[in-house]
Chimera marker file (.cmm) of the C-alpha trace (Angstrom):
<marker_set name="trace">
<marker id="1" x="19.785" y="38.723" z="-6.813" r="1" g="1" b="0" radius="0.5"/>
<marker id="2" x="21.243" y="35.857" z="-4.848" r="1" g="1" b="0" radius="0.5"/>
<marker id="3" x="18.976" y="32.843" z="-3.706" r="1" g="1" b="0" radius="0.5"/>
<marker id="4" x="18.947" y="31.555" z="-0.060" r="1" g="1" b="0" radius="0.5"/>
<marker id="5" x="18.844" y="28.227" z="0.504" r="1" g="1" b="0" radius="0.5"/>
<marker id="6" x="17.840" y="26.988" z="4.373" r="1" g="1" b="0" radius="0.5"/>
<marker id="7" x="17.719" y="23.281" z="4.293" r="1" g="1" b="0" radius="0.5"/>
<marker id="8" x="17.287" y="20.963" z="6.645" r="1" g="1" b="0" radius="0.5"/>
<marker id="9" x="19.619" y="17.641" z="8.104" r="1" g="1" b="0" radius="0.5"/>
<marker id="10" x="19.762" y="15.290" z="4.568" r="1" g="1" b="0" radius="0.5"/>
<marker id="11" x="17.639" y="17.629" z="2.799" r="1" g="1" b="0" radius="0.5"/>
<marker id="12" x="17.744" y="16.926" z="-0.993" r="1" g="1" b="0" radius="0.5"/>
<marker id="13" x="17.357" y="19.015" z="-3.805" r="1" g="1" b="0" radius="0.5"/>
<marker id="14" x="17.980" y="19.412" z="-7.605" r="1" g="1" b="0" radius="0.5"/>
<marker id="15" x="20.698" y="21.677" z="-8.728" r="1" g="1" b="0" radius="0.5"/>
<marker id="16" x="21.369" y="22.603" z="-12.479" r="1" g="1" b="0" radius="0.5"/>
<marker id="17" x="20.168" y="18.849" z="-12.742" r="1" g="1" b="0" radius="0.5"/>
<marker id="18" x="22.585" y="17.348" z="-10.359" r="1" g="1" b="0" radius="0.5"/>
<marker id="19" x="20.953" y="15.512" z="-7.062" r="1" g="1" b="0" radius="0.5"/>
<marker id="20" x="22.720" y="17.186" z="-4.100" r="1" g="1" b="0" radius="0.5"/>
<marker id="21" x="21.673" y="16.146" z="-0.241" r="1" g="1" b="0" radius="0.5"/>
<marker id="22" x="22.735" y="18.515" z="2.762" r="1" g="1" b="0" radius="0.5"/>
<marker id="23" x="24.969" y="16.755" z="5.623" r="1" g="1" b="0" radius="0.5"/>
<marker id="24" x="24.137" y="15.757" z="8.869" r="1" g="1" b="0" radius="0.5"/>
<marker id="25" x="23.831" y="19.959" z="10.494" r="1" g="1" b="0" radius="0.5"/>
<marker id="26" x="21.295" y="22.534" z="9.193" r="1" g="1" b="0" radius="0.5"/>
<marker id="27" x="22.816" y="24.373" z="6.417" r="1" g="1" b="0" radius="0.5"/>
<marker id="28" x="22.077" y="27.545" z="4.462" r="1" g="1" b="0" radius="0.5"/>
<marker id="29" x="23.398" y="27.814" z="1.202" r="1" g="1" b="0" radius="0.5"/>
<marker id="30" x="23.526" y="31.776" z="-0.890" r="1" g="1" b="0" radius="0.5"/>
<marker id="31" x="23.421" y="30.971" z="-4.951" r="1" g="1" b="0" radius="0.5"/>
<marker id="32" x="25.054" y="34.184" z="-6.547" r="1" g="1" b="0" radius="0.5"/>
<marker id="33" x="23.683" y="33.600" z="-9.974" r="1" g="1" b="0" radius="0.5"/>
<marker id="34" x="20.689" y="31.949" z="-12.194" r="1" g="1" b="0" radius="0.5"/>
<marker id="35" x="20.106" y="28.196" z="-11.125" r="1" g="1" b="0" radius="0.5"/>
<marker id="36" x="17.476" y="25.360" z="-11.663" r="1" g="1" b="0" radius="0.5"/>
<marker id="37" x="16.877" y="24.929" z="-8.058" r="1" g="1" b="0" radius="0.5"/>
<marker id="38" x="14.399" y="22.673" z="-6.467" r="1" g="1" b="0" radius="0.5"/>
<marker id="39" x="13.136" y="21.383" z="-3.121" r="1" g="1" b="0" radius="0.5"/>
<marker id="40" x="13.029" y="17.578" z="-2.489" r="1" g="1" b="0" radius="0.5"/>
<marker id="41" x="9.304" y="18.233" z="-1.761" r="1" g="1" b="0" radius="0.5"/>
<marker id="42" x="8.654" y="20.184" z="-5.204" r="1" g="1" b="0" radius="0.5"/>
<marker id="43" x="10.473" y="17.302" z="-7.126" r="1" g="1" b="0" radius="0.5"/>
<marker id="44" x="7.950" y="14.745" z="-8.740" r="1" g="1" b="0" radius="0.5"/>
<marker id="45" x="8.231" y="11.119" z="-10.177" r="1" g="1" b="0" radius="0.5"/>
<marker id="46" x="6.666" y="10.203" z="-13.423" r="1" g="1" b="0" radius="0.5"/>
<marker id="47" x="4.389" y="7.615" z="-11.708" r="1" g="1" b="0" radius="0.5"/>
<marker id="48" x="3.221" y="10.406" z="-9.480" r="1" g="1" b="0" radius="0.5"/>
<marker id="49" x="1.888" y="12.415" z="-12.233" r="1" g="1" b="0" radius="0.5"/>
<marker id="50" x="-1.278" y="10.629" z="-11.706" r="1" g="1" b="0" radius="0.5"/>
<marker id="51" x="-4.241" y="13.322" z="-11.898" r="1" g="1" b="0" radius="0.5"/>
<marker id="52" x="-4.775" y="16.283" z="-14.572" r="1" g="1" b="0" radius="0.5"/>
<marker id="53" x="-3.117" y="19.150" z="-11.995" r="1" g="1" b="0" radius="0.5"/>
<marker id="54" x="-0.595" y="16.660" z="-11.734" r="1" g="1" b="0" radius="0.5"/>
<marker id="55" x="0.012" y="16.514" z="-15.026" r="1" g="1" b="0" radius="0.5"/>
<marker id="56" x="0.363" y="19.622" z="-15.744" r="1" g="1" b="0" radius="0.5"/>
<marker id="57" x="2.858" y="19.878" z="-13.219" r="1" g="1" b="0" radius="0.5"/>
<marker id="58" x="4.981" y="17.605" z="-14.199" r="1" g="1" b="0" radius="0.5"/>
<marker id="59" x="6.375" y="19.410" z="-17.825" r="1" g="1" b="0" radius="0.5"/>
<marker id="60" x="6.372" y="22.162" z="-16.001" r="1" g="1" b="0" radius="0.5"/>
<marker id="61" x="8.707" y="21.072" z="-13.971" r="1" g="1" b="0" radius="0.5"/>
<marker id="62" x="10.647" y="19.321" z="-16.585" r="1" g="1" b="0" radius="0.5"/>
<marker id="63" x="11.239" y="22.230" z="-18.779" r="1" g="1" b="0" radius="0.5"/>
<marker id="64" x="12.440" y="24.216" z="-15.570" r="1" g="1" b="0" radius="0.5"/>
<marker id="65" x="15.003" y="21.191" z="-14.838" r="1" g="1" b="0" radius="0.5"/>
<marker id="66" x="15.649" y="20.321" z="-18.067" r="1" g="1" b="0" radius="0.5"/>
<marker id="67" x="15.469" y="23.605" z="-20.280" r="1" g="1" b="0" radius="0.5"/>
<marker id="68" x="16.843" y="22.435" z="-23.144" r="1" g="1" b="0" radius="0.5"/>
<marker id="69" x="14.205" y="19.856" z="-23.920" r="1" g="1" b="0" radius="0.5"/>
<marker id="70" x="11.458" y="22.707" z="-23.516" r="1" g="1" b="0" radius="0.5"/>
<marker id="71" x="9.714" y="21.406" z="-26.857" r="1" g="1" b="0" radius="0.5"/>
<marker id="72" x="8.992" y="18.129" z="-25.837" r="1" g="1" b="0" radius="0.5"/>
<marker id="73" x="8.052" y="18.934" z="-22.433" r="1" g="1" b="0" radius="0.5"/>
<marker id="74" x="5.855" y="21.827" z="-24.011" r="1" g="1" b="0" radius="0.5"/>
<marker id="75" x="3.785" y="19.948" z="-25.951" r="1" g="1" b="0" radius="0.5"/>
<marker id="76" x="2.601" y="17.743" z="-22.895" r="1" g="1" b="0" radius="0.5"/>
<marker id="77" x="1.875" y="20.740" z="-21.611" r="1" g="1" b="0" radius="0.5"/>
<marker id="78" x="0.051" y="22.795" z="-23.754" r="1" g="1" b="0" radius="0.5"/>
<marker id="79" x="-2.163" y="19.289" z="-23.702" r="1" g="1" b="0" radius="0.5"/>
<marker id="80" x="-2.644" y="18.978" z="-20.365" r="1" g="1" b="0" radius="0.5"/>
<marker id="81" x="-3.752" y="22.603" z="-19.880" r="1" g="1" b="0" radius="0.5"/>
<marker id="82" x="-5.955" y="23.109" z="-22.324" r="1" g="1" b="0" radius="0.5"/>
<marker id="83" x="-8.222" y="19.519" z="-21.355" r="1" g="1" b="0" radius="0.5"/>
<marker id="84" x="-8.022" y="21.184" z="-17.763" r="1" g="1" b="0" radius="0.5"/>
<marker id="85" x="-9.002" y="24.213" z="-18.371" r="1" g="1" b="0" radius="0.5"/>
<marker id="86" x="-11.739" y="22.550" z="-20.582" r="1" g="1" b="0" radius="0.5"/>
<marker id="87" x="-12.922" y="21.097" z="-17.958" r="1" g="1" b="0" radius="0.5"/>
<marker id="88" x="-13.006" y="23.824" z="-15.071" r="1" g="1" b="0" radius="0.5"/>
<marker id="89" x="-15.751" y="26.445" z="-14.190" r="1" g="1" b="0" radius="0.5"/>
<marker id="90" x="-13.651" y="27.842" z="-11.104" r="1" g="1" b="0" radius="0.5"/>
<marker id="91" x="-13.160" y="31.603" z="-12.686" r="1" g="1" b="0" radius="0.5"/>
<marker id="92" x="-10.285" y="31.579" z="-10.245" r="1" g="1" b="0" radius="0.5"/>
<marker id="93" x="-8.479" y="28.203" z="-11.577" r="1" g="1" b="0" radius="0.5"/>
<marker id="94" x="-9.666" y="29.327" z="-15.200" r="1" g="1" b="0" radius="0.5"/>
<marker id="95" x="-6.990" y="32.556" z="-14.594" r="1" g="1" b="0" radius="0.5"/>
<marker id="96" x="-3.993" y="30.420" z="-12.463" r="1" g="1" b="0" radius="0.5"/>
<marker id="97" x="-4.156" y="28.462" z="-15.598" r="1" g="1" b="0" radius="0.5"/>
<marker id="98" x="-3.823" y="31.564" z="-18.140" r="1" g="1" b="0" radius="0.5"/>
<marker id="99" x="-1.055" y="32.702" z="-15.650" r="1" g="1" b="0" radius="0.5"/>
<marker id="100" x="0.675" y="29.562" z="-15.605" r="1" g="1" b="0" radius="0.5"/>
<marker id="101" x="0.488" y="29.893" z="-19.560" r="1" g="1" b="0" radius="0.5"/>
<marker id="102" x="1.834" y="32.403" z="-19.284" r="1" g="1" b="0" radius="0.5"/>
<marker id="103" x="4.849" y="32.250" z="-17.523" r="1" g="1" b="0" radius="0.5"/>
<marker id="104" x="6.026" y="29.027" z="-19.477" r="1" g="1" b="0" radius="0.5"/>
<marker id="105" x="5.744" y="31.087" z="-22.628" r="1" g="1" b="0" radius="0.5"/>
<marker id="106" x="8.212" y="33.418" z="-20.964" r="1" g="1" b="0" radius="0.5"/>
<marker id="107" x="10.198" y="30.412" z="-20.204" r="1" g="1" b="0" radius="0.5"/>
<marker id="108" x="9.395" y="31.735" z="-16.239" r="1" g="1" b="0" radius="0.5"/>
<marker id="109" x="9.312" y="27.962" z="-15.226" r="1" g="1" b="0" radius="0.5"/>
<marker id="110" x="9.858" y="28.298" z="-11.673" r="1" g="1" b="0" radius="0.5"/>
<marker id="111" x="6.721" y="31.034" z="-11.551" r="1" g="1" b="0" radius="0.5"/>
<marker id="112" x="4.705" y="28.515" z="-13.709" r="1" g="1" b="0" radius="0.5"/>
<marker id="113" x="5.696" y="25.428" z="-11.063" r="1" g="1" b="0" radius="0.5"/>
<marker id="114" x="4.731" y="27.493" z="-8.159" r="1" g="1" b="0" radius="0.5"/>
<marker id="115" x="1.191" y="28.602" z="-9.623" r="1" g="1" b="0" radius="0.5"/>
<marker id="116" x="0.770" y="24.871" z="-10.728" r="1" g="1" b="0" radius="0.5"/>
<marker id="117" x="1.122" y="23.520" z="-7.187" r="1" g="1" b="0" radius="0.5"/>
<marker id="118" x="-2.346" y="25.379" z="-6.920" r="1" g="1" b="0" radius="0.5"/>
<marker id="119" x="-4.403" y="23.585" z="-9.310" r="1" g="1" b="0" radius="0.5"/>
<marker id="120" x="-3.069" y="20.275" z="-7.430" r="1" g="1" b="0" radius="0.5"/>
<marker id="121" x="-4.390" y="21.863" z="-4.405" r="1" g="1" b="0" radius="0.5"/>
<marker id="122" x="-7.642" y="22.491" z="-5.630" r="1" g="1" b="0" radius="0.5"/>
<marker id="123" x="-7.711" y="19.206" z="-7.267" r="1" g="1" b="0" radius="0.5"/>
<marker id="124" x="-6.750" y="17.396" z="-3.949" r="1" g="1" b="0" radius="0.5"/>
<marker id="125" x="-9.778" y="19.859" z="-2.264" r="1" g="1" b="0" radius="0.5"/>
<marker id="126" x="-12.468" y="18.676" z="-4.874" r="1" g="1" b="0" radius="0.5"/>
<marker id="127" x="-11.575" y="14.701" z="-4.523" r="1" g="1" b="0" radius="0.5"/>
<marker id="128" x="-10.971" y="14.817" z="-1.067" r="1" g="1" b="0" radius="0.5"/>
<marker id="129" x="-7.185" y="14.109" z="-1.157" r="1" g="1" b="0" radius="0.5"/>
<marker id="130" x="-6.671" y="16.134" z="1.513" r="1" g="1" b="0" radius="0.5"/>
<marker id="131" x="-3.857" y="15.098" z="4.293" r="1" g="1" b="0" radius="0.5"/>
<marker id="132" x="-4.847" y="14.452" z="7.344" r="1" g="1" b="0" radius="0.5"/>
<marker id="133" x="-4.641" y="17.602" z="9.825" r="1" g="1" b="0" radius="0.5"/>
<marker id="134" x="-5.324" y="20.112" z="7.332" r="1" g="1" b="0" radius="0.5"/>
<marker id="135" x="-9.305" y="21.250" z="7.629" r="1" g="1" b="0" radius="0.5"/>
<marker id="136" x="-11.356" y="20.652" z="4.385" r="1" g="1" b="0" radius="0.5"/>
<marker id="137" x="-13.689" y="23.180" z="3.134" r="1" g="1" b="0" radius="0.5"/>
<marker id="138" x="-13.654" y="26.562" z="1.210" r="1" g="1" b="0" radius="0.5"/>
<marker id="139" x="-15.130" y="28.265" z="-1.393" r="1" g="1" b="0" radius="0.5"/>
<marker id="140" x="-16.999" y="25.619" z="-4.128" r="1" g="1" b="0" radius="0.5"/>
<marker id="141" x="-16.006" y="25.426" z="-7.495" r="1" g="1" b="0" radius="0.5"/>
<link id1="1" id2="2" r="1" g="1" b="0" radius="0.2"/>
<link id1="2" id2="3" r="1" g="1" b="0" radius="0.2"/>
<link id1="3" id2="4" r="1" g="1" b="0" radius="0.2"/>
<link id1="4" id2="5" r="1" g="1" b="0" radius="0.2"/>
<link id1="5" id2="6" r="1" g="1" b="0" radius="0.2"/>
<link id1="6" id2="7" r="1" g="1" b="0" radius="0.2"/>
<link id1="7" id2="8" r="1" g="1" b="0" radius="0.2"/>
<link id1="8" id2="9" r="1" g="1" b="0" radius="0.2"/>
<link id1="9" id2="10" r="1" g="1" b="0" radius="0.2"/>
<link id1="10" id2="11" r="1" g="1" b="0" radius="0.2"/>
<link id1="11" id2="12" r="1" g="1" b="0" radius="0.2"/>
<link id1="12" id2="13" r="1" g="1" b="0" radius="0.2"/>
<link id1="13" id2="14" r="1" g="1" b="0" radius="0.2"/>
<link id1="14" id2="15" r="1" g="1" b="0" radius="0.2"/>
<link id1="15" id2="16" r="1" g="1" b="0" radius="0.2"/>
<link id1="16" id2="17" r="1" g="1" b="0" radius="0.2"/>
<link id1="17" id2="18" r="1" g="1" b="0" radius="0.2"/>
<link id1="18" id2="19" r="1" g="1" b="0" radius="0.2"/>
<link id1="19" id2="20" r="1" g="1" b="0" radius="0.2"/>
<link id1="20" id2="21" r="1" g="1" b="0" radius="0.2"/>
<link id1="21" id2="22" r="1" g="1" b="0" radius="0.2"/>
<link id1="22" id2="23" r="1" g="1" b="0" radius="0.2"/>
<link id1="23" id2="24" r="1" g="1" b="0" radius="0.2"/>
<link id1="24" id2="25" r="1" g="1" b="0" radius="0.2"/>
<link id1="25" id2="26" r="1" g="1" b="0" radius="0.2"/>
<link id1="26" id2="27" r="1" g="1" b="0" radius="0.2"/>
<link id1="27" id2="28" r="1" g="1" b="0" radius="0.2"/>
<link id1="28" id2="29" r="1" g="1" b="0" radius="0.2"/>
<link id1="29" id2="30" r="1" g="1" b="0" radius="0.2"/>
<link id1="30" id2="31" r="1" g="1" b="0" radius="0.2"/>
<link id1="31" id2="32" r="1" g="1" b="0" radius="0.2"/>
<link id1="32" id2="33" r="1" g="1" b="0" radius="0.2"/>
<link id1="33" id2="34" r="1" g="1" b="0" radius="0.2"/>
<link id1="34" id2="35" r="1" g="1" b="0" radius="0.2"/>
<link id1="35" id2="36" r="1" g="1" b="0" radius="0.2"/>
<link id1="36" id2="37" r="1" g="1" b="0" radius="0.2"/>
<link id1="37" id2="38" r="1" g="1" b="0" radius="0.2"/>
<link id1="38" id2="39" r="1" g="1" b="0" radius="0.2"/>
<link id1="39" id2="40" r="1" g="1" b="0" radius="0.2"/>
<link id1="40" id2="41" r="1" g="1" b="0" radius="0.2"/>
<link id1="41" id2="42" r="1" g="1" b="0" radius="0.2"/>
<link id1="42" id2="43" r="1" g="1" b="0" radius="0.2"/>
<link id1="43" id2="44" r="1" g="1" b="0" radius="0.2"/>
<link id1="44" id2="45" r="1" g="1" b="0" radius="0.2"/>
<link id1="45" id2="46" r="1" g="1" b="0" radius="0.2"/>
<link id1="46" id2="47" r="1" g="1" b="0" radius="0.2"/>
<link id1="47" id2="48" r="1" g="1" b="0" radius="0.2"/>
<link id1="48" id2="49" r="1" g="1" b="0" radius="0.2"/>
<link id1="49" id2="50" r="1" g="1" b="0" radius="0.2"/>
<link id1="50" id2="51" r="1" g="1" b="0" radius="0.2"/>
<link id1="51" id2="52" r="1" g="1" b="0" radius="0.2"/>
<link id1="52" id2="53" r="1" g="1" b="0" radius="0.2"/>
<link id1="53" id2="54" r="1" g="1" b="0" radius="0.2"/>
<link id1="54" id2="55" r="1" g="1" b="0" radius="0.2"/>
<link id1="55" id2="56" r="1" g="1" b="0" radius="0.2"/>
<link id1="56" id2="57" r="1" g="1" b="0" radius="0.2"/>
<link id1="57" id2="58" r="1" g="1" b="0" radius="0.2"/>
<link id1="58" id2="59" r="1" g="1" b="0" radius="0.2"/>
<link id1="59" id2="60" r="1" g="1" b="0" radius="0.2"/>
<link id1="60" id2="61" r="1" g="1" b="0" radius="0.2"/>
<link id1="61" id2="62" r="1" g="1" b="0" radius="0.2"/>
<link id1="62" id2="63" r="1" g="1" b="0" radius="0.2"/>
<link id1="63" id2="64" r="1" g="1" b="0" radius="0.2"/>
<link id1="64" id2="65" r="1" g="1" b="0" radius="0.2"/>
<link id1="65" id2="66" r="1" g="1" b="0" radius="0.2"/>
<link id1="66" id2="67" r="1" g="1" b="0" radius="0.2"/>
<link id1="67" id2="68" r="1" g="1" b="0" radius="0.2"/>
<link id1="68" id2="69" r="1" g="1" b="0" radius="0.2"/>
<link id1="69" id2="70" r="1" g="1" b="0" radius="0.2"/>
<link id1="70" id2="71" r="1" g="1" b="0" radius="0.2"/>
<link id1="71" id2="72" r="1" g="1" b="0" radius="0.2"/>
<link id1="72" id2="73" r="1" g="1" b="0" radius="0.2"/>
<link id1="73" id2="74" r="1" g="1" b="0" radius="0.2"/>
<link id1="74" id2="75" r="1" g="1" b="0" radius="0.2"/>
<link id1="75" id2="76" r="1" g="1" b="0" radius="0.2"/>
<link id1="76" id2="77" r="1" g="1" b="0" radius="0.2"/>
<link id1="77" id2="78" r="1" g="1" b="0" radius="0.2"/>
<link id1="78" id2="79" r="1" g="1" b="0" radius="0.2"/>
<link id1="79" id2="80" r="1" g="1" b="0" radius="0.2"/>
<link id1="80" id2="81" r="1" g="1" b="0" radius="0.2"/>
<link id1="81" id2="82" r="1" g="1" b="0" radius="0.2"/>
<link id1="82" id2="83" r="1" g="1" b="0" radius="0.2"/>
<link id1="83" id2="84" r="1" g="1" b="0" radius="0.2"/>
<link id1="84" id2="85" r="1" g="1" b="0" radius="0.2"/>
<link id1="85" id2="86" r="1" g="1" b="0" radius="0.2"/>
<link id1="86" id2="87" r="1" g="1" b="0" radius="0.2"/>
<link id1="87" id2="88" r="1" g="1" b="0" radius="0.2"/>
<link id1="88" id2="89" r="1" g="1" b="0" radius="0.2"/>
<link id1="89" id2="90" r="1" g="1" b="0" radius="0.2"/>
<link id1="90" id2="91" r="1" g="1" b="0" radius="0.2"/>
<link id1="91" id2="92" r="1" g="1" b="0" radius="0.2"/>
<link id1="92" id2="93" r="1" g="1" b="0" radius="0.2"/>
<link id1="93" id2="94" r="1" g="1" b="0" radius="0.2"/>
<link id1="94" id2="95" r="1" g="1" b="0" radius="0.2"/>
<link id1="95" id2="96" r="1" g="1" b="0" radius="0.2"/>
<link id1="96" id2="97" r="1" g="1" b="0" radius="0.2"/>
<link id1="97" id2="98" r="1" g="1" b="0" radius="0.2"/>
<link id1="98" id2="99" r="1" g="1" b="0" radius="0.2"/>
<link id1="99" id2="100" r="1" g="1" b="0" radius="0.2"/>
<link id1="100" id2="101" r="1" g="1" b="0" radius="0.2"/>
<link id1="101" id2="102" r="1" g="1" b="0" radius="0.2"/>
<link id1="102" id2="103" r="1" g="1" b="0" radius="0.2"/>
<link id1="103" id2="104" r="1" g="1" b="0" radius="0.2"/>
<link id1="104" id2="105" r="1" g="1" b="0" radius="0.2"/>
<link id1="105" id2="106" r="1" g="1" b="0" radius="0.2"/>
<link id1="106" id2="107" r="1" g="1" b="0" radius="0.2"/>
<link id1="107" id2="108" r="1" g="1" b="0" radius="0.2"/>
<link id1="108" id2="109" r="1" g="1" b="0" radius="0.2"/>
<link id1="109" id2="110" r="1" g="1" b="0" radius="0.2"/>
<link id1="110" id2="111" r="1" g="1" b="0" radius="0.2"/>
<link id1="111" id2="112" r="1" g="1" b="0" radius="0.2"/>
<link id1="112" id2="113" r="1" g="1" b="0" radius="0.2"/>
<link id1="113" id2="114" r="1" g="1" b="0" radius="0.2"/>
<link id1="114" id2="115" r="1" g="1" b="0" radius="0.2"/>
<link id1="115" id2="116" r="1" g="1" b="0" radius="0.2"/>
<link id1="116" id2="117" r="1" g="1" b="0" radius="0.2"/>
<link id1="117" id2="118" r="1" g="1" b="0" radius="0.2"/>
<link id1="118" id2="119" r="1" g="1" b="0" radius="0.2"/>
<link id1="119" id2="120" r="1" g="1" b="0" radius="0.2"/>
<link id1="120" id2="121" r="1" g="1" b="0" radius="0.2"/>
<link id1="121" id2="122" r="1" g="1" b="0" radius="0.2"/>
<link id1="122" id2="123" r="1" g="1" b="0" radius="0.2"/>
<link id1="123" id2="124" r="1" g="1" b="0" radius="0.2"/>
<link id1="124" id2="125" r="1" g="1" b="0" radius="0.2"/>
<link id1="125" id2="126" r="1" g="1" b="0" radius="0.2"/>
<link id1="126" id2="127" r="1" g="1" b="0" radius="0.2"/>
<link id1="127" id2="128" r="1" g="1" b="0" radius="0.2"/>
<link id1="128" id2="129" r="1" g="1" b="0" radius="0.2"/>
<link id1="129" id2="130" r="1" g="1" b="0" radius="0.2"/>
<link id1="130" id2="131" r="1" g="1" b="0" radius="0.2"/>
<link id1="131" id2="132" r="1" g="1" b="0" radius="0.2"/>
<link id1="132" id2="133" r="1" g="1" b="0" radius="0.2"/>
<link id1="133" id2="134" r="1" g="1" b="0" radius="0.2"/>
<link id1="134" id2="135" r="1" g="1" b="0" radius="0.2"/>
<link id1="135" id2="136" r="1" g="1" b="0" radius="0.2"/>
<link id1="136" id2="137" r="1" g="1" b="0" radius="0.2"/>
<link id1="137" id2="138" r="1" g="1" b="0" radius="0.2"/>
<link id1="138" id2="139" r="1" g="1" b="0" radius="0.2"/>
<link id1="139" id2="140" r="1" g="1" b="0" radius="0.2"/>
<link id1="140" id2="141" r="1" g="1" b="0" radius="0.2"/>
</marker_set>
């Protein structure tokens, strides 16, 4: 199933590894086969990985970029997981971390980034990282 790609005036994004920005005009690009494909805003630095949802994220994303280093990146992983879900009494979180699991086992990566960008929001939600404009609150946990 092919992927559609919308981005935006110097959007950048990760392709197969390679760092590719858009031109100067909206663009929308159709992939017609399997890619490692991700957003400028999904990418993260090293030095960003600076909170346990973060770094979970951040293998995660590294063995969905960089597939053939999935050991490495797994063992991080399995790490950074298992101390967070240690750690957590959210029955809700506990599961999104099972699922996340999960999916990297199945070498799913993109599935497994997607769920972990949930765990950083709840993260952000319980230190009171959240951005400015978006209304703080919700179930506790």
């Amino acid at each position: 199933m092919p992927l559609k790609l919308s981005l935006k005036p110097g959007e950048k994004f990760v392709l197969n590894g390679a760092v590719v920005q858009n031109g100067d005009r909206r663009t929308v690009l159709v992939l017609q086969n399997r890619a490692s494909v991700l957003r400028e805003k999904d990418i993260m630095q090293l030095e960003s990985a600076n909170s346990p949802a973060r770094r979970i994220y951040f293998p995660v994303m590294m063995m969905y970029l960089e597939e053939e280093n999935f050991e490495a990146f797994y063992e991080e992983f399995a790490s950074r997981i298992t101390e967070f879900i240690g750690v957590i009494r959210n029955t809700t979180i506990q599961a999104t971390c099972v699922q996340i699991s999960k999916h990297v086992l199945a070498r799913e990566f993109y599935k497994a980034l997607m769920l972990s960008r949930k765990l950083i929001e709840y993260e952000d939600e319980r230190l009171g990282n959240v951005p400015p404009g978006v209304q703080k609150g919700g179930p506790a946990g």
